[in-house]
N, C-alpha and C positions, 0 to 999 in steps of 0.2 A: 504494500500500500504506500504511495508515495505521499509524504506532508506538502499541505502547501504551504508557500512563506506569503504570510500578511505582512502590509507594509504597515508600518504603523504613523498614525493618523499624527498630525502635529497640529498644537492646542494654540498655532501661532496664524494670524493674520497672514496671507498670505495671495498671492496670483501664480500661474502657470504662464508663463509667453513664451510662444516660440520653443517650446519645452525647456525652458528652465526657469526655477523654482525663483520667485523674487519677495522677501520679508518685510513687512511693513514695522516701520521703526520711529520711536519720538526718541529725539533728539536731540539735546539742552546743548547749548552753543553759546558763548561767548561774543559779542558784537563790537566793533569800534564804535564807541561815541563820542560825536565830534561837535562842536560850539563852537561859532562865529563870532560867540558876545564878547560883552566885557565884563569881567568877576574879578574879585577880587580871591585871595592867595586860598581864604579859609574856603570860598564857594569852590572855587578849582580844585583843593583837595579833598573833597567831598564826593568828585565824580566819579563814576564807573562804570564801565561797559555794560553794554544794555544784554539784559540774560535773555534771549530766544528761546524757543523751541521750535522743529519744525519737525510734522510726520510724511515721511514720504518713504517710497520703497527702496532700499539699497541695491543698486547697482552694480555696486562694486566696493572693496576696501584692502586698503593694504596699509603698511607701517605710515604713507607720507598721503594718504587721502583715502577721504568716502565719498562715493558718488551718489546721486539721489535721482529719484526722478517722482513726478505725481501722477501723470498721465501721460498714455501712449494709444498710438495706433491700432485698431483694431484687426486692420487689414494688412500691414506692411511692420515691419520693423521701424518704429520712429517711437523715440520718448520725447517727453517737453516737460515742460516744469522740472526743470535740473538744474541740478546743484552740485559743486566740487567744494567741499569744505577739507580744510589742512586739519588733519587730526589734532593739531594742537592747539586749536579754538571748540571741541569736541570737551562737553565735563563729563557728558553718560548718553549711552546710547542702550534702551529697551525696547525686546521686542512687543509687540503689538500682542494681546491675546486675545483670540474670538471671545464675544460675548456673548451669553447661556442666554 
């Protein structure tokens, strides 16, 4: 009698394109915040980068970038809403989990 191998289900957000697997991820991110005005010493040291999040589906990732996208082509291979973030503006990155 031969077993069969079930795949096992992942409890993670996700799409299938083009047959490969792509994760939906929130992702906290660090932002340059920049002022034109004029402050004085105490108001300037006060300020700080604007904290993000943004969900979209990982791409790609490696030691020096993650890549994103939010929406793609139904018919053709094409992403949009994309994004190259430098790992080292990245504070966490979760994945997505379906909701019961």
């Amino acid at each position: 009698m031969k077993k069969s191998i079930k795949k096992k289900k992942t409890k993670f957000e996700h799409i299938v394109y083009k047959k490969k697997k792509y994760f939906l991820y929130s992702i906290k991110w660090v932002d340059i915040l920049g002022d034109s005005g004029h402050a004085d010493a105490d108001e300037f040291s006060k300020m700080q980068p604007a904290k993000m999040i943004t969900q979209a589906y990982v791409f790609s990732k490696d030691k020096k970038y993650v890549r994103t996208f939010a929406s793609y082509d139904e018919n053709e291979e094409n992403f949009s809403d994309r994004n190259v973030f430098p790992t080292g503006v990245i504070t966490a990155m979760k994945r997505i989990e379906y909701e019961d």
